[in-house]
C-alpha positions as a Markdown table, in Angstrom:
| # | Residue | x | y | z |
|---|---|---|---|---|
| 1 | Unk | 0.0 | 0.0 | 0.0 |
| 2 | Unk | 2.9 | 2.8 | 0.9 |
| 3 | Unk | 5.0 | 1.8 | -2.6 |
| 4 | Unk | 1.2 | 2.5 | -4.2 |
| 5 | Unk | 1.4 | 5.4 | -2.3 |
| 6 | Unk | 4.8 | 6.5 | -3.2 |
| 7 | Unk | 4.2 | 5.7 | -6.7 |
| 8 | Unk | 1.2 | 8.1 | -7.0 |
| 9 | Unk | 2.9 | 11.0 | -5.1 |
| 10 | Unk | 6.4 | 10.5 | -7.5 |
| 11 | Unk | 3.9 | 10.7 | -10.3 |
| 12 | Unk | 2.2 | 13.8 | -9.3 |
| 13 | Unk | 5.8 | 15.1 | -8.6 |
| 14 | Unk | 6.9 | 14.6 | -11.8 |
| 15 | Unk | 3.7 | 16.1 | -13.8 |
| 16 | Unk | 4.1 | 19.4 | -12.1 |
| 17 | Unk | 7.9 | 19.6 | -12.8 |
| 18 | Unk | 7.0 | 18.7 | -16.5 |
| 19 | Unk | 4.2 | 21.4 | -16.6 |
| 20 | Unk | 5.7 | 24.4 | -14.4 |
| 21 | Unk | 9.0 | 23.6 | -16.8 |
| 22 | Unk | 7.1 | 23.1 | -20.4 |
| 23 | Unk | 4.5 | 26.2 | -19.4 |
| 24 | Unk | 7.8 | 28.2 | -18.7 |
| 25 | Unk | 10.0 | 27.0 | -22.1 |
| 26 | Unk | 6.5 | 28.3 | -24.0 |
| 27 | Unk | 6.8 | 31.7 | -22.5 |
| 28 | Unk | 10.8 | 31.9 | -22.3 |
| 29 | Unk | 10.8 | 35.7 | -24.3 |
| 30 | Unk | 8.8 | 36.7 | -21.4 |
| 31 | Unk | 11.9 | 37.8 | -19.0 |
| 32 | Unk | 13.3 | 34.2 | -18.0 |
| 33 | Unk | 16.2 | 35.1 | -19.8 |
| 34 | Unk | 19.2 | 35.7 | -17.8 |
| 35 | Unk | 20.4 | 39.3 | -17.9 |
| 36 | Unk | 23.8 | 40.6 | -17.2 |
| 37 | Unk | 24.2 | 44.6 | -15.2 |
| 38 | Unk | 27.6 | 46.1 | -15.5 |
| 39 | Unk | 28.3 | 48.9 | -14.2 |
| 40 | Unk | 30.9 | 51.8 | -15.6 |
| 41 | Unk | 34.0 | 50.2 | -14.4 |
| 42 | Unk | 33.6 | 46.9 | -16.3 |
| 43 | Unk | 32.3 | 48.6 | -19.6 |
| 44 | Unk | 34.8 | 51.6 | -20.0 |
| 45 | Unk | 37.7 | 49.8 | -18.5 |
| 46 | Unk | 39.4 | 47.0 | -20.7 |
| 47 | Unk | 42.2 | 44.2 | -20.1 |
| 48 | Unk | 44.7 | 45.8 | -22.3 |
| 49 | Unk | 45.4 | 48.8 | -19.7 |
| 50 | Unk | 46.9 | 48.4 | -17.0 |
| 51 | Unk | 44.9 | 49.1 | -13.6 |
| 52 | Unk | 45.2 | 48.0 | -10.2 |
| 53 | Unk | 44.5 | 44.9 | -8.9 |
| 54 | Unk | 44.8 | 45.3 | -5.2 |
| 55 | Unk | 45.7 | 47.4 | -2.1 |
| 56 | Unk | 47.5 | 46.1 | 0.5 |
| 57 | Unk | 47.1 | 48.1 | 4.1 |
| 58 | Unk | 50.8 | 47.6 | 5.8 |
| 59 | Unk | 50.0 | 49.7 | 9.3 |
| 60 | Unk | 53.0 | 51.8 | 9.9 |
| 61 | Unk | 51.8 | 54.4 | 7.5 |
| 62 | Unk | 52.5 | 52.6 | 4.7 |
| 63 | Unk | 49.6 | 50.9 | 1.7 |
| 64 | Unk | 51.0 | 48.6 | -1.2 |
| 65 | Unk | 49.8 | 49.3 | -4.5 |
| 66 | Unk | 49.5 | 45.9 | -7.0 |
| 67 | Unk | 48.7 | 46.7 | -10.5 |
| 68 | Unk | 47.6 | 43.6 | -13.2 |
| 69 | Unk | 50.7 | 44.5 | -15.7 |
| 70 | Unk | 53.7 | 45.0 | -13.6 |
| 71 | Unk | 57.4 | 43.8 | -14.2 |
| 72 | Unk | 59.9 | 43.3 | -11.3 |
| 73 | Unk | 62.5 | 46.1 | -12.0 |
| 74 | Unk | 60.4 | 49.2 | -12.3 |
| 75 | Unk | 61.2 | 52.2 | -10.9 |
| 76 | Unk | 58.5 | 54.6 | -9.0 |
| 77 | Unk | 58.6 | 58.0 | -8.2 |
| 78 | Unk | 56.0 | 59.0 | -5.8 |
| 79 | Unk | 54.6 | 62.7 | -4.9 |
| 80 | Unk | 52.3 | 63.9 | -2.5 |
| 81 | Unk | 50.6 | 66.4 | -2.5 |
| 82 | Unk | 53.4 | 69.2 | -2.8 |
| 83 | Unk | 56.0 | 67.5 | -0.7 |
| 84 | Unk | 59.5 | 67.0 | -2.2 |
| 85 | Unk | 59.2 | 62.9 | -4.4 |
| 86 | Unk | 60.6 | 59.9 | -3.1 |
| 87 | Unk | 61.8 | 56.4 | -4.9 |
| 88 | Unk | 60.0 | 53.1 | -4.6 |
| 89 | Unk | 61.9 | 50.4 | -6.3 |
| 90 | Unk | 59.7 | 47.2 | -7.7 |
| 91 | Unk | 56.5 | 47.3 | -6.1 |
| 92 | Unk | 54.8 | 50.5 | -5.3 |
| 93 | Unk | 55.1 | 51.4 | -1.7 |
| 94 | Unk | 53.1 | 54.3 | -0.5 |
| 95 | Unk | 54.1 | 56.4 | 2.6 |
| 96 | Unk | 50.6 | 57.4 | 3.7 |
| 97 | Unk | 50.4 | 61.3 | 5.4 |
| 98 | Unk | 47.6 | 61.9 | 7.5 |
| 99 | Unk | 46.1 | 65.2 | 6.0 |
| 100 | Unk | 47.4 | 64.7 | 2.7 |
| 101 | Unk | 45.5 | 63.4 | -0.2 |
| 102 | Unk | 46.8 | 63.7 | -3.9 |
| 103 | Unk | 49.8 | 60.7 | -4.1 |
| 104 | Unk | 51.1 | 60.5 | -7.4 |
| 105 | Unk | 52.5 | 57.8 | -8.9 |
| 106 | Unk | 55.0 | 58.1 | -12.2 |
| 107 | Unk | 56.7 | 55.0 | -13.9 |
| 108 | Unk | 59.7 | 56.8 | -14.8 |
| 109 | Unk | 60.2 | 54.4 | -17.8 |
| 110 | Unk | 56.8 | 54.4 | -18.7 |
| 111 | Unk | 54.9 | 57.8 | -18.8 |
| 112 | Unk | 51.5 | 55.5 | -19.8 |
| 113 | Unk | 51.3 | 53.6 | -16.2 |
| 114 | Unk | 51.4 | 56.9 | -14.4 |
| 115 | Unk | 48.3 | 57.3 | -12.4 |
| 116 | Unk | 47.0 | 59.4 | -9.3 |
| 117 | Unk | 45.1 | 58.4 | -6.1 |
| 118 | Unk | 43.2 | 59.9 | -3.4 |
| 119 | Unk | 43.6 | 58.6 | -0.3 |
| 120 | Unk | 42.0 | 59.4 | 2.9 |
| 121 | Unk | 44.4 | 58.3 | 6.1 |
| 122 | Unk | 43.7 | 58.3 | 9.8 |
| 123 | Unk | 45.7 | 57.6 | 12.5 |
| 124 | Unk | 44.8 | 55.8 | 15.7 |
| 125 | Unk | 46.2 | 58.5 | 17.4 |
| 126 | Unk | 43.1 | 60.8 | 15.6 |
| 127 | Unk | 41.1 | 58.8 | 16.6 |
| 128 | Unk | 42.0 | 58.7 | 20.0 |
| 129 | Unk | 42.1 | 62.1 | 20.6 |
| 130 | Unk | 38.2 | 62.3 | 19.4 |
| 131 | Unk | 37.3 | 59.7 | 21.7 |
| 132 | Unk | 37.2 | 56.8 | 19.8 |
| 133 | Unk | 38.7 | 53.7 | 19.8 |
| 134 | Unk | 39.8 | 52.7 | 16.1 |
| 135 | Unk | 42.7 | 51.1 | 14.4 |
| 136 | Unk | 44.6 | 53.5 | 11.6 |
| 137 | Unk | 42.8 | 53.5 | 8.6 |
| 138 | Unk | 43.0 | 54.4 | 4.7 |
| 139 | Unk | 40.0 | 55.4 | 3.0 |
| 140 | Unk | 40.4 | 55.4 | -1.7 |
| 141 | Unk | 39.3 | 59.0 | -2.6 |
| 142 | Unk | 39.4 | 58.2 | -6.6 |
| 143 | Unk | 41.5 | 56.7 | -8.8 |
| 144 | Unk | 43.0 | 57.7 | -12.5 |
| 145 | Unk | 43.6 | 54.2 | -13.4 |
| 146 | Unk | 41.1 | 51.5 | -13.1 |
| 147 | Unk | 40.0 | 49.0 | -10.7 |
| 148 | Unk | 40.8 | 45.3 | -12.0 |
| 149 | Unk | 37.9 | 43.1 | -11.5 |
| 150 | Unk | 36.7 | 39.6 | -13.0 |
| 151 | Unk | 34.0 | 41.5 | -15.1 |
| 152 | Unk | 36.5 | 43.6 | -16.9 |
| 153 | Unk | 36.5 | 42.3 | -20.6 |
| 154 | Unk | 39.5 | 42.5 | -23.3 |
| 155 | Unk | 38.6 | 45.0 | -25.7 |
| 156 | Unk | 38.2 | 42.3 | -28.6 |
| 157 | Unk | 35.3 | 40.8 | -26.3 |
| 158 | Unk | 32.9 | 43.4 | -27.4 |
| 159 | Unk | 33.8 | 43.2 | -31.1 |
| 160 | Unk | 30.6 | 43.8 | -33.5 |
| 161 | Unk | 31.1 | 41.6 | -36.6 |
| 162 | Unk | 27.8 | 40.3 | -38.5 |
| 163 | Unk | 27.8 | 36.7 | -39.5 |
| 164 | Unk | 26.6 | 37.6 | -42.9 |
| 165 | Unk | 30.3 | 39.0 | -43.5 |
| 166 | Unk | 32.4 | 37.1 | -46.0 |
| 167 | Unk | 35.6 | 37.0 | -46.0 |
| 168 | Unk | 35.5 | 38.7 | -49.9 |
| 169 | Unk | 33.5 | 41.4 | -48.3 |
| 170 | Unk | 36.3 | 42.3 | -45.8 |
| 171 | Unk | 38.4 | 42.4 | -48.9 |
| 172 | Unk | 36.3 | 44.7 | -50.8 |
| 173 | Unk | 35.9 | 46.8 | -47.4 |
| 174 | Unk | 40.0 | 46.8 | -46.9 |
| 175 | Unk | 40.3 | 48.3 | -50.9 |
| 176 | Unk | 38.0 | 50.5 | -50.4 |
| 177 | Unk | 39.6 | 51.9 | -46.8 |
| 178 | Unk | 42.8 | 52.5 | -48.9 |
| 179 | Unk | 41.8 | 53.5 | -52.0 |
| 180 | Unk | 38.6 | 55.7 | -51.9 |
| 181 | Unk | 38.6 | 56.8 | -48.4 |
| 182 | Unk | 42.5 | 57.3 | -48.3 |
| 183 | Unk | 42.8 | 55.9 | -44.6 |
| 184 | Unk | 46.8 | 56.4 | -44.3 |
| 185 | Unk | 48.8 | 54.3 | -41.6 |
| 186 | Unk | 49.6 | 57.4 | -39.7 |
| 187 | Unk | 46.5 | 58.3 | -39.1 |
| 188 | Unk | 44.8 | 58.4 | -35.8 |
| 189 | Unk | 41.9 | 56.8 | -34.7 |
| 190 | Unk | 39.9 | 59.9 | -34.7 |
| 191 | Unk | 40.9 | 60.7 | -38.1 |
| 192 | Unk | 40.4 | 57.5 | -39.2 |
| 193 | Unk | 37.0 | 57.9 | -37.6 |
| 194 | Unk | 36.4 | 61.0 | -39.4 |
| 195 | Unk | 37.0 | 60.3 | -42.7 |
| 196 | Unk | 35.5 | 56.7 | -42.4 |
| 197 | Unk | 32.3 | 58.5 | -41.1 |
| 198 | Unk | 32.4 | 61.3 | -43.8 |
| 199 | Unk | 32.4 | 58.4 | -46.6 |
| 200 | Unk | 29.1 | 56.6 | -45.3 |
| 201 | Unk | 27.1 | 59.7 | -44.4 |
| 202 | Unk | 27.8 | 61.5 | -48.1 |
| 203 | Unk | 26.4 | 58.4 | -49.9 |
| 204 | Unk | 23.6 | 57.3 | -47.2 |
| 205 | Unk | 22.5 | 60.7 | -45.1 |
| 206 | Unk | 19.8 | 61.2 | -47.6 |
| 207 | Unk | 18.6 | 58.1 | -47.5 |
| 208 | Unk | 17.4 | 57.3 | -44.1 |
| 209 | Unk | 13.5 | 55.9 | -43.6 |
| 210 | Unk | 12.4 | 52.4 | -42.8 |
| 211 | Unk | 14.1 | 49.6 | -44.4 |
| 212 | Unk | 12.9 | 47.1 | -46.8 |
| 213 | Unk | 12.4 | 43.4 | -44.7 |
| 214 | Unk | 14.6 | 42.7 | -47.6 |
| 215 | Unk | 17.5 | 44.3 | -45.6 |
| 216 | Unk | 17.4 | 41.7 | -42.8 |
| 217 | Unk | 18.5 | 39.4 | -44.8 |
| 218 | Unk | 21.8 | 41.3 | -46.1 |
| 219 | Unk | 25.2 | 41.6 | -44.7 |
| 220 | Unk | 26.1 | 45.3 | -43.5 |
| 221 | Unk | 28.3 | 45.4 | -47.1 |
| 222 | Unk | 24.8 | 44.5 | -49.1 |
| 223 | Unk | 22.7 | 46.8 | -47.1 |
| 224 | Unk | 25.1 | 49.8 | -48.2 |
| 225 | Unk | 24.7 | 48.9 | -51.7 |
| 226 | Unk | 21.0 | 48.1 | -51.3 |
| 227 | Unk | 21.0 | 51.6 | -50.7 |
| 228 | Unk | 22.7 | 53.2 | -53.0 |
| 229 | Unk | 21.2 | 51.2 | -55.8 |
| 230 | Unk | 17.9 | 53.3 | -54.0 |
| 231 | Unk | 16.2 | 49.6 | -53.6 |
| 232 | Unk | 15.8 | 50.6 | -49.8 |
| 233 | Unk | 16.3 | 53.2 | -46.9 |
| 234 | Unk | 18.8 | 52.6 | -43.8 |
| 235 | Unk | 17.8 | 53.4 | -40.2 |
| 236 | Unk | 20.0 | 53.6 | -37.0 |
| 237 | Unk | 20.7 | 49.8 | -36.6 |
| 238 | Unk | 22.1 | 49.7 | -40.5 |
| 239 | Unk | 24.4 | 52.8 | -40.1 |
| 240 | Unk | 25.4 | 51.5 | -36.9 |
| 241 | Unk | 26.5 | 48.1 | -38.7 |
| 242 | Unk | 27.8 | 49.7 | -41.6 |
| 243 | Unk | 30.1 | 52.2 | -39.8 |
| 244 | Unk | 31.6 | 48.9 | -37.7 |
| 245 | Unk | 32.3 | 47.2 | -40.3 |
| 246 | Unk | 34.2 | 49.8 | -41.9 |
| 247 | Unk | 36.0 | 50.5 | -39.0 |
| 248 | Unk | 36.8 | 47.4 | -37.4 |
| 249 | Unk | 38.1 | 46.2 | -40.9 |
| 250 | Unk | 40.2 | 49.7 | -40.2 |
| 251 | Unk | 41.6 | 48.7 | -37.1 |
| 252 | Unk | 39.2 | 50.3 | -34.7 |
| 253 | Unk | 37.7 | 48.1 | -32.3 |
| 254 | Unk | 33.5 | 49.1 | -32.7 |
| 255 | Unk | 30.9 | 48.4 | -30.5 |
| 256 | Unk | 27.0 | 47.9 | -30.9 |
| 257 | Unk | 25.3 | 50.0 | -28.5 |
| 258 | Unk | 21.2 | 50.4 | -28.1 |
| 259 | Unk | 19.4 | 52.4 | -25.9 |
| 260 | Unk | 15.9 | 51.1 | -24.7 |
| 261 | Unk | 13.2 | 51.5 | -22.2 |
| 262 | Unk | 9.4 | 51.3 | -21.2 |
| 263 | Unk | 6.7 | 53.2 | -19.7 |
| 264 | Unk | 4.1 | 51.2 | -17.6 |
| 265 | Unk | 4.2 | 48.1 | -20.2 |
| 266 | Unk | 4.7 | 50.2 | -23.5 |
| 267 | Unk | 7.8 | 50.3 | -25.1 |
| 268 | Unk | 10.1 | 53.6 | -25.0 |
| 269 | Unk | 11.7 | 55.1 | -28.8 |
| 270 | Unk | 15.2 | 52.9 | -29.3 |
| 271 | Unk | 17.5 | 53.9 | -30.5 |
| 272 | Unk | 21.4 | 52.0 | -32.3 |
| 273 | Unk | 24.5 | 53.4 | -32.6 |
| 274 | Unk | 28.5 | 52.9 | -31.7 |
| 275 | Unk | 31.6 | 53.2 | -29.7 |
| 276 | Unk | 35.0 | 53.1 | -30.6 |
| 277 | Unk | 38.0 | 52.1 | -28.4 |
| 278 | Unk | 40.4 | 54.7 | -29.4 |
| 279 | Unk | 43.9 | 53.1 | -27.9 |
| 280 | Unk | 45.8 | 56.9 | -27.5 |
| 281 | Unk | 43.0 | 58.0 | -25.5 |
| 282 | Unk | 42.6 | 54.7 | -23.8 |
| 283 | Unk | 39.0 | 55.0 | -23.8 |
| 284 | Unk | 35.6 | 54.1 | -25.5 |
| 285 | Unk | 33.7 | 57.1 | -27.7 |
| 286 | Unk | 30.4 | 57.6 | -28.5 |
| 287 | Unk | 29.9 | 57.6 | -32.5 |
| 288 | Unk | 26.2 | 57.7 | -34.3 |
| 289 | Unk | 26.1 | 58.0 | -38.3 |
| 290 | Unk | 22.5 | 58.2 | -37.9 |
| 291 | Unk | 22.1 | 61.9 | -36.4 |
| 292 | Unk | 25.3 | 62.4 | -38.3 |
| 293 | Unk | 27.1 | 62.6 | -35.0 |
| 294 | Unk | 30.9 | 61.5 | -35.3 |
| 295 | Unk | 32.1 | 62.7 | -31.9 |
| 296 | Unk | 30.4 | 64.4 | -28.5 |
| 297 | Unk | 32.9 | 66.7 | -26.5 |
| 298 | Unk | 33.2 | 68.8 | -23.8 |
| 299 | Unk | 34.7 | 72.2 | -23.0 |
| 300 | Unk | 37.7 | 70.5 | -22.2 |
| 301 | Unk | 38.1 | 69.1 | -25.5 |
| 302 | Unk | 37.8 | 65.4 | -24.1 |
| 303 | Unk | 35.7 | 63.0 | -26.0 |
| 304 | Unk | 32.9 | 61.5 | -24.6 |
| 305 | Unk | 31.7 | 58.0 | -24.1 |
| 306 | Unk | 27.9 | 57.2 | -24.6 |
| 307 | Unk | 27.0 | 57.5 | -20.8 |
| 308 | Unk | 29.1 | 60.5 | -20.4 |
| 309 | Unk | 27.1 | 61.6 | -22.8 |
| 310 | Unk | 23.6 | 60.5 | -21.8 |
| 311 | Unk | 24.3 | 62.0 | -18.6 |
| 312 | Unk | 25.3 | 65.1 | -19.7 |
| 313 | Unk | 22.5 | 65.4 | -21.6 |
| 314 | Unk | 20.4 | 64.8 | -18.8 |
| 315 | Unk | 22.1 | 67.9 | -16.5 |
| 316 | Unk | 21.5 | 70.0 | -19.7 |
| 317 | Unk | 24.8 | 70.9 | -20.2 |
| 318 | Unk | 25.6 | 73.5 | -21.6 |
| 319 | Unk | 28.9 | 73.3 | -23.0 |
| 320 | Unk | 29.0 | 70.4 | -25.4 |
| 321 | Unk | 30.0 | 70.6 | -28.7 |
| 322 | Unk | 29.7 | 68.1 | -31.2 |
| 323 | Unk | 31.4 | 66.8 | -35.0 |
| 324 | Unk | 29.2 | 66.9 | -37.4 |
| 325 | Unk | 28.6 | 65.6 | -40.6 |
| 326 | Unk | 25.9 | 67.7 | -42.8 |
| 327 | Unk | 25.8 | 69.2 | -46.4 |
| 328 | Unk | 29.2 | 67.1 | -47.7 |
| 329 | Unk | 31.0 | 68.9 | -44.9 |
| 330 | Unk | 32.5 | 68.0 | -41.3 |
| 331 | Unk | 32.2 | 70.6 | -38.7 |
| 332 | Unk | 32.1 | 71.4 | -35.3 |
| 333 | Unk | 29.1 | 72.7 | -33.5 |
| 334 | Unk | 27.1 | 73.2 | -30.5 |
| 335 | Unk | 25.1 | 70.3 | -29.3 |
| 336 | Unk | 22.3 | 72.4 | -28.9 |
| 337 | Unk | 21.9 | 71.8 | -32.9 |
| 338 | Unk | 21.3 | 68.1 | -32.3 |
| 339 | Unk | 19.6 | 68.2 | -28.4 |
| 340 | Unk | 16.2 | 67.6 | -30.3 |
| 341 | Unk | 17.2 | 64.1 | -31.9 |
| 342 | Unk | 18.6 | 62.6 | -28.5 |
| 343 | Unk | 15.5 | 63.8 | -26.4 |
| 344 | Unk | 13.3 | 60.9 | -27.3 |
| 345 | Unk | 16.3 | 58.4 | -26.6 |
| 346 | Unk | 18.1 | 59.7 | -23.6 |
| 347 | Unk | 15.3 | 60.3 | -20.1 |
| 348 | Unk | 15.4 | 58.8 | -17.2 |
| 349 | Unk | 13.9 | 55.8 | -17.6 |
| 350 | Unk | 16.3 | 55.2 | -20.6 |
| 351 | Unk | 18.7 | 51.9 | -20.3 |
| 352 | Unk | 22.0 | 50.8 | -22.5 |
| 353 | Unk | 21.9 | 47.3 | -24.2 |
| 354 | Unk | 25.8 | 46.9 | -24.8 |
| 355 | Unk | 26.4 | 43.8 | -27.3 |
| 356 | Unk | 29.8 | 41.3 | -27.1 |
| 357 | Unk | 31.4 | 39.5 | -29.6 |
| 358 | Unk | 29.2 | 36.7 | -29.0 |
| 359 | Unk | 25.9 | 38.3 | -30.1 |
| 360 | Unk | 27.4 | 38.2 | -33.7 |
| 361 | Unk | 28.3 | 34.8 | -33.9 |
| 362 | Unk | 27.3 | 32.2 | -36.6 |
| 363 | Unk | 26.6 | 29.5 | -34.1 |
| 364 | Unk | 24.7 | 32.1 | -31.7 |
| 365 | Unk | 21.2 | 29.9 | -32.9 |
| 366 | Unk | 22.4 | 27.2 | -32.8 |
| 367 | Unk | 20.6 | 23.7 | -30.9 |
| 368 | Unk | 23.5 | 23.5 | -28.3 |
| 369 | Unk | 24.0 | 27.3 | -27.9 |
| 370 | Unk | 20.6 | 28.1 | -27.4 |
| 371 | Unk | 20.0 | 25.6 | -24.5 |
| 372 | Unk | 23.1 | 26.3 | -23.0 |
| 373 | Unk | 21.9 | 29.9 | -22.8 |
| 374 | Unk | 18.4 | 28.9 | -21.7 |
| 375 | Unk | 19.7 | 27.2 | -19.0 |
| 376 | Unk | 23.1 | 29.0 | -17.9 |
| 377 | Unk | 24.1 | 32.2 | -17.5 |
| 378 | Unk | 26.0 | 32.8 | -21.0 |
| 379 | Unk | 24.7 | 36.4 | -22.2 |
| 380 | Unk | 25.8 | 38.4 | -25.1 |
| 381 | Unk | 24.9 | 41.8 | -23.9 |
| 382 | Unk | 25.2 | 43.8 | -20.8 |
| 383 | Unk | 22.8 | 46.4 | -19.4 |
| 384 | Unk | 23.5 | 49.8 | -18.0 |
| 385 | Unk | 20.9 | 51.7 | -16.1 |
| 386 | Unk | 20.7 | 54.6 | -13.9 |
| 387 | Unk | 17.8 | 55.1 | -12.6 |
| 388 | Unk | 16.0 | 51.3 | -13.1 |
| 389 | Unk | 17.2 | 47.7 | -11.8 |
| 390 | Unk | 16.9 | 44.8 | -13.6 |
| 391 | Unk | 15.5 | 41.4 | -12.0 |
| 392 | Unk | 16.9 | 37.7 | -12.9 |
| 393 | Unk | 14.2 | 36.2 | -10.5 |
| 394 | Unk | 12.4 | 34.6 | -12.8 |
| 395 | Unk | 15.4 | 33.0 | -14.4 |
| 396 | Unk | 16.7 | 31.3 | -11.5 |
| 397 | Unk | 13.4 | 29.6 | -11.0 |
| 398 | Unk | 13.3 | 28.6 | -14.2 |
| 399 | Unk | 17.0 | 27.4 | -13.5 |
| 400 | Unk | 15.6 | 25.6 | -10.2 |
| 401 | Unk | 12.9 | 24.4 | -11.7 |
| 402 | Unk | 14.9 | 22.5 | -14.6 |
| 403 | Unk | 17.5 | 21.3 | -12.5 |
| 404 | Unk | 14.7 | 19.7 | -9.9 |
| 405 | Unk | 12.9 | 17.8 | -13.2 |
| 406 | Unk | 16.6 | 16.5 | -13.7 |
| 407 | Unk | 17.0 | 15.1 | -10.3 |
| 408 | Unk | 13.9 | 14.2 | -9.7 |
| 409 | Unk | 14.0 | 12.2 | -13.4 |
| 410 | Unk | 17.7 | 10.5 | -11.9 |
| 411 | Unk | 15.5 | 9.7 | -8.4 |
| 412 | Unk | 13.1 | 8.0 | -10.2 |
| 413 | Unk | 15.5 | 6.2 | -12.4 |
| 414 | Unk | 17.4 | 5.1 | -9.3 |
| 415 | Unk | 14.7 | 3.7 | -7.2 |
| 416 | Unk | 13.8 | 1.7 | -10.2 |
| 417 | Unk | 17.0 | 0.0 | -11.0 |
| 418 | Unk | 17.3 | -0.9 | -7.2 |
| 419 | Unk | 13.5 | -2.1 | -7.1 |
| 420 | Unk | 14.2 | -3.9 | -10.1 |
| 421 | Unk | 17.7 | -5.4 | -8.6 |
| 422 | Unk | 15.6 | -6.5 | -5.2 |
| 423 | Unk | 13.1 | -8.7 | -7.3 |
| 424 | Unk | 15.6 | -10.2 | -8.8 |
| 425 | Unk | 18.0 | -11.1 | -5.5 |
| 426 | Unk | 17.4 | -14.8 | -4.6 |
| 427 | Unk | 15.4 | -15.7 | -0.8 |
């Protein structure tokens, strides 16, 4: 009677785990996807710099300083503040000064891997004196070089490629770098940038609307000349792939980036453009074809990267300029000539879908990729937000959920081979 029993309660075990699992594979767009948040660190920082990877609080007045890239005979000089510099051979030993804050660090072989921090350091002694009873302590103020973490991505990682690329294409794209848009092998990113820009904007500005479903179909290549040959319009997402491949094939690492959002179920205006790692700034810019926006500065002349951006938009800054592309020319301007476009993209409620290599692979639909995404954490974009959170809840129950149907399934199978094995044993 209690292995009837047993029988009909594994059964009904099972048939929920097979419905709760097949009702949640039916409705798997619906947010059981697992999501990945970055924050500014891991998307503006990359592998290829070097950054610090540790502190190390000696007491004594004195921190240790470990970076990810450093060699054993390296020779420091250290200022703070305004007092006179001192050597540290090797590692990077800080002599921390209660009441001073700006320590400057110089490779003097190595301009590059010069850096500054801020440091907050209290003495026991202090805290004595105020009544309290605290160890010394040192307190990071900032930092000028990053802050190594496991989320920090190589560069290459978020590489936008389109399967639909040949390798003919790349060809076609390389001639066409060196003989019709002239890019020369001294030039710098940003001019490369520029005139890479100027090239697709002349031929395609005036031919932006809705694509043709036609254009799904094409490589970034096709789409330009699906355009040209005026058998279609381009929108943001076919600038946006257009201008990366022309300028990854050019040696600029280019990023897909997409801003998106909703309002009490409805979705928000999206909108696609890029970023380009520019290696002698050492940073990320924002680049969009479609408002014919090649570059977003400040009154500092530094470039700006697309959150930069959004949130200087957001304070209403006024002292933005940007380069623009408009009647066969390239010019510099105020941003308040292009604040109009970006107002239906960049509020408050507005989040950044930044894509990684993986997106673009040919094998991202495949059988074994898509499961393996469906049931692990293996995402090909990351999410920035400011002012909204995003919640995986759903897919770890749908994780939880699987897994149990497996072990459960494995139970089953195991009390059966030993109730099988037992019927079988001799008396």
């Amino acid at each position: 009677m209690k292995s009837k029993r047993l029988k009909i309660l594994n059964g009904f075990i099972l048939l929920t785990l097979l419905i709760l699992n097949l009702l949640i594979f039916l409705n798997r767009d619906n947010g059981y996807a697992y999501t990945e948040v970055l924050n500014y660190n891991a998307l503006y920082n990359i592998k290829e710099n070097f950054q610090i990877s540790r502190f190390a609080y000696n007491g004594n007045d004195s921190l240790s300083v470990f970076l990810n890239k450093q060699g054993g005979n390296v020779n420091w000089e250290i200022t703070v503040d305004s007092l006179n510099p001192y050597a540290s051979e090797g590692s990077i030993q800080l002599k921390l000064i209660e009441g001073k804050h700006e320590y400057r660090i110089k490779n003097i072989e190595h301009k590059d891997e010069s850096f500054s921090l801020g440091l907050n350091y209290v003495t026991d002694k202090t805290y004595q004196k105020a009544g309290r009873k605290r160890a010394s302590d040192v307190e990071l103020l900032y930092s000028s070089a990053g802050l190594d973490n496991e989320q920090i991505q190589s560069k290459d990682f978020w590489k936008q490629s389109s399967a639909l690329t040949t390798e003919e294409e790349v060809k076609d794209v390389s001639s066409i770098l060196k003989n019709d848009i002239k890019i020369l092998y001294p030039d710098s990113a940003i001019e490369k940038i520029k005139k890479i820009g100027a090239y697709i904007l002349a031929r395609l500005q005036s031919k932006q609307g809705t694509p043709s479903d036609t254009m799904d179909k094409l490589s970034p290549q096709q789409r330009f000349d699906h355009a040209l040959n005026n058998h279609s319009k381009v929108w943001c997402g076919d600038f946006a792939d257009i201008f990366s491949l022309y300028a990854n094939t050019a040696g600029i690492t280019t990023r897909l980036v997409c801003t998106e959002g909703e309002a009490h179920g409805i979705p928000k205006s999206g909108h696609s453009f890029n970023e380009c790692y520019i290696p002698e700034l050492k940073q990320w810019v924002f680049v969009d074809l479609t408002s014919g926006t090649l570059f977003v500065q400040n009154s500092q002349g530094n470039y700006l990267n697309s959150i930069d951006f959004y949130n200087a938009h957001l304070l209403r800054s006024s002292d933005l300029k940007v380069t623009k592309f408009e009647n066969d020319s390239l010019f510099e301007t105020p941003y308040l000539v292009n604040r109009s476009f970006y107002k239906d993209y960049f509020n408050m409620e507005t989040y950044f879908v930044f894509y990684n290599a993986a997106q673009f692979s040919k094998d991202l639909y495949s059988f074994q990729n898509k499961w393996l995404r469906y049931i692990f954490k293996r995402p090909t974009f990351a999410v920035y937000a400011n002012s909204s959170s995003v919640d995986n809840r759903l897919f770890y129950i749908k994780q939880g959920l699987f897994f149990s149907l497996l072990i459960f399934i494995g139970y089953l199978i195991t009390v059966s081979f030993f109730t099988k094995l037992s019927k079988h044993k001799p008396d």
